[in-house]
Residue, then its C-alpha position, 0 to 999 in steps of 0.5 A: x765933750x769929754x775929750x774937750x774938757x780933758x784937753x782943757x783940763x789937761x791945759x789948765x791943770x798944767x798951766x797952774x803948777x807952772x805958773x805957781x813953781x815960777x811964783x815960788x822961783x821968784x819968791x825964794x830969789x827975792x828971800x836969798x837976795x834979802x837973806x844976803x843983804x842981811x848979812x853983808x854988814x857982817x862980812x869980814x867978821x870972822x867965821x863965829x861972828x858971821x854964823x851968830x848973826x846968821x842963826x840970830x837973823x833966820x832965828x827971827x824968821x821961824x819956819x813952817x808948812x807955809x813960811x821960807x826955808x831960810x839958811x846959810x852954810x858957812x865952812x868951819x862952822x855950824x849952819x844957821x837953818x830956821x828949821x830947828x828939826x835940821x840942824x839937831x836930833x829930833x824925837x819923833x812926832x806923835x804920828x811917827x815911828x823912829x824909822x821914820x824920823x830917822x829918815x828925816x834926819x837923813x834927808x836933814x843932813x842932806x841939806x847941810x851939803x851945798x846944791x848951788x842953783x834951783x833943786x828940789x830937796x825933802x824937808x823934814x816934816x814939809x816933804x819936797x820943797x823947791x831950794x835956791x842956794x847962792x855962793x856968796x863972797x864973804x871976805x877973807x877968802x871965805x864963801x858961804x851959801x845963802x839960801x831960801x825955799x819954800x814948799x811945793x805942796x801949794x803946787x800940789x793943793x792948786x792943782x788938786x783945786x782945779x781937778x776938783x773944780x774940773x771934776x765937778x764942773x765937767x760933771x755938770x756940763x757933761x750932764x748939762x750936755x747929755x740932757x741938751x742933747x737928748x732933749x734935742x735928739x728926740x725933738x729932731x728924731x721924732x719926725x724921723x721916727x714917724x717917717x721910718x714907720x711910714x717907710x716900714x708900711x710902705x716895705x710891707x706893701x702899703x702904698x697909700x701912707x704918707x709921711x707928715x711934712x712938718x712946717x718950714x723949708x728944713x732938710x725934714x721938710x725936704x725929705x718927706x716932701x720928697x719922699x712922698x712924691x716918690x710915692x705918688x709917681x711910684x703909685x702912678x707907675x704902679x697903676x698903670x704897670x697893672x693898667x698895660x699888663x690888663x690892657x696887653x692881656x686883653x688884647x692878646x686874650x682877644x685874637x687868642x679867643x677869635x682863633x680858639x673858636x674858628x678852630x673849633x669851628x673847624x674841628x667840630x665838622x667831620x669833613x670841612x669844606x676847602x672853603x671853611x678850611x681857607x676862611x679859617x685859616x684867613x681869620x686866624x693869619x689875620x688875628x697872628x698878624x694882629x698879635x704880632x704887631x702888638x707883641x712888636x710894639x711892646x717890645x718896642x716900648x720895652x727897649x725904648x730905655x735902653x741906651x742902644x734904642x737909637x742909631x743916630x745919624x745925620x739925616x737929609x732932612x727934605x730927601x727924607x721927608x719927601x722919600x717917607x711922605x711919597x710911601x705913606x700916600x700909597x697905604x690908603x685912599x685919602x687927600x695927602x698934602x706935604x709942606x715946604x721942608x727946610x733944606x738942612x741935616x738933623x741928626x736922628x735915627x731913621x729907622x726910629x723917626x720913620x716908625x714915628x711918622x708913620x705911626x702919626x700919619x696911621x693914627x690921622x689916616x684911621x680919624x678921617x674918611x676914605x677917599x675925601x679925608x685930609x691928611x697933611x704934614x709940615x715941617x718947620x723950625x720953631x727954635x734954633x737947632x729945632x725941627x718941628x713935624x706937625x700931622x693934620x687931618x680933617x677928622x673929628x679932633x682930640x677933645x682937649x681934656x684927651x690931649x695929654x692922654x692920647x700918648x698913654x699906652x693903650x689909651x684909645x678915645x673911641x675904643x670901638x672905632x680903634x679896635x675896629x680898625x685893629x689898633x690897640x692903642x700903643x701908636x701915639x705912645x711909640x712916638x713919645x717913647x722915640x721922641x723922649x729918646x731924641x731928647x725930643x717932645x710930642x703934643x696934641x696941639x689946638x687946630x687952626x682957627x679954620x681947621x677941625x681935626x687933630x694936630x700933633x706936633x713931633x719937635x726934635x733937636x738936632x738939626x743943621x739948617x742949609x742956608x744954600x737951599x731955596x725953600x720947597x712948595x707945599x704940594x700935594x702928593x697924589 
């Protein structure tokens, strides 16, 4: 504002004086042309009878602070000024000291010296004064100066009136400004306020504040929004970042203990059997086995983030699936049947997307029953560029509010039966942690109309379909 007022100050300030000094250059160039119109009659008169009009013509026009300046200088005789104080001594003025008239006279006399054109003289009494002076033919071969003048101080009392006017009237709007804007500041920086004290709680450690979302859709409104759903997912992450290190705790303290006791076991019999020193050692590989698997599947999720997780590359999808599905028969006794397998490439991580298979076809061998159960893959493309894997059993199913929750680490819907059979929970979530990677998805789908058990689906893109290919059998594999 201040700025703004002074370029506009500085502007108008400017503009005034220029304007008013070309009113004056006007008025003096009308006064000198009346001035000399006045005395053409008169030329040809002779010298004397020129300066007695000349003095009787300015005579009738006196001279002050706030009239013309008018004269004429006339070679060879006295000049006719109708300030008296120019052409004779003076006495000084009550206010004034001699020096100081006798400066006056000075500059007095410097008027009697022609300045043709526009200057800028001192009068007497009236100070800087703006001057025209014209050389004007008179007959006879004599010329005389006309001129007339009039005081700057007017230029100086008008811009003096815009300072005062700008002083004032910037004061005011500055005043004005600063009110406004404090007023308008604190209505805006309330909520702001209100938020950097949520936000020093939730630095200190609380994560349950949360900041007030004020009405309407403003960039307040969008800030706190946002900023409160960061802290909910951020309390989400913390949650279960304290659930998974409970869960990897328990579950390593659980071999951890079972190898602690056969050990003392063993150390508590002076001289053990080669028996109980074999069935111990078969119990504690079994429990470093099972630690090793889960330490395995933790780093796997641990590096599933890293953008070196994946190796792509592109895949022959029938050779792959059929080459995966024929290993997996050969791990337990069930029922295995493979659908038809789109003859085409996907570009994937082989090594990734057998774990995730795997660990699908794991997870629906330990839901069904040794030597009856059905455990069946298909294979088809739901979209464009898509392929979709979807592993079925005859089992007992997911329960629907368990679907979504399944793929969470460590999440088991029948804990008695998974700890049984050594799972620990993380297979589910190593296949959405390789699908996510893939820029893929998984879900635990509903079954059939005819079919109980459990259908999850592993949907990626990526894949090149080959039209030269006739279609494979469903068939079971033996």
């Amino acid at each position: 504002m201040i700025i703004s007022v002074a370029v506009i100050f500085y502007v108008v300030y400017t503009d005034t004086g220029t304007e008013i000094r070309a009113q004056i250059d006007r008025d003096i160039a009308g006064d000198t042309t009346q001035l000399e119109q006045a005395l053409r009659p008169h030329f040809g008169q002779g010298r004397g009878q020129l300066a007695a009009e000349a003095r009787a013509y300015v005579r009738d026009q006196p001279y002050d602070a706030s009239s013309t300046l008018l004269f004429v200088l006339i070679p060879g005789a006295r000049a006719a000024f109708n300030h008296p104080e120019i052409v004779g001594p003076a006495r000084p003025d009550e206010d004034e000291t001699v020096a100081e008239q006798q400066l006056e006279d000075r500059l007095a006399r410097l008027l009697l010296v022609p300045h043709l054109g526009y200057t800028v003289q001192h009068v007497p009494d009236v100070g800087a004064t703006r001057v025209l002076e014209r050389s004007v033919a008179a007959g006879g071969g004599l010329h005389v100066v006309v001129g007339a003048g009039e005081p700057l101080s007017v230029v100086s009392r008008a811009q003096n009136g815009v300072a005062r006017t700008f002083v004032l009237a910037g004061a005011l709007t500055l005043a004005l400004a600063l009110l406004a804007s404090y007023l308008t500041g604190a209505r805006l920086s309330a909520p702001l306020r209100r938020m950097a004290g949520v936000a020093a709680r939730v630095d200190a450690g609380e994560l349950e504040p949360r900041m007030e979302v004020p009405p309407g859709d403003g960039e307040v409104t969008v800030l706190a929004e946002a900023f409160n759903n960061m802290l909910d997912r951020l309390t989400g992450e913390l949650k279960g970042q304290r659930e998974f290190i409970a869960d990897a705790s328990h579950e390593l303290r659980t071999p951890i203990t079972v190898i602690r006791g056969q050990l003392e076991v063993l150390a508590a019999q002076d001289d053990p059997s080669a028996a109980d020193v074999r069935r111990t050692e078969e119990h504690v590989q079994r429990e470093i086995t099972r630690m090793s698997r889960l330490i395995d599947d933790l780093l796997l999720l641990a590096q599933a983030e890293h953008p070196d997780f994946l190796r792509p590359e592109q895949i022959d999808l029938r050779t792959f699936v059929e080459q995966l599905w024929d290993g997996i028969s050969l791990t337990a006794d069930r029922h295995f049947e493979l659908g038809p397998v789109p003859a085409g490439t996907l570009r994937a991580d082989p090594d990734r997307l057998a774990q995730a298979l795997h660990n699908l076809a794991q997870n629906a061998i330990a839901q069904t029953d040794e030597r009856g159960g059905l455990v069946s893959l298909d294979v088809d493309q739901p979209g464009p560029g898509q392929i979709r894997f979807i592993v079925s059993d005859d089992g007992p199913g997911i329960p629907p509010a368990e679907r979504e929750r399944v793929f969470e680490r460590f999440h088991r819907t029948d804990p008695a039966r998974s700890r049984a059979r050594g799972g620990a929970g993380l297979g589910l979530a190593i296949v959405r942690a390789i699908a996510e990677a893939h820029h893929g998805e998984v879900r635990a789908a509903e079954p059939g109309p005819d079919v109980c058990g459990a259908r999850i689906e592993l949907l990626l893109p990526g894949f090149e379909p080959s039209l030269a290919a006739a279609p494979a059998q469903r068939t079971p594999v033996p």
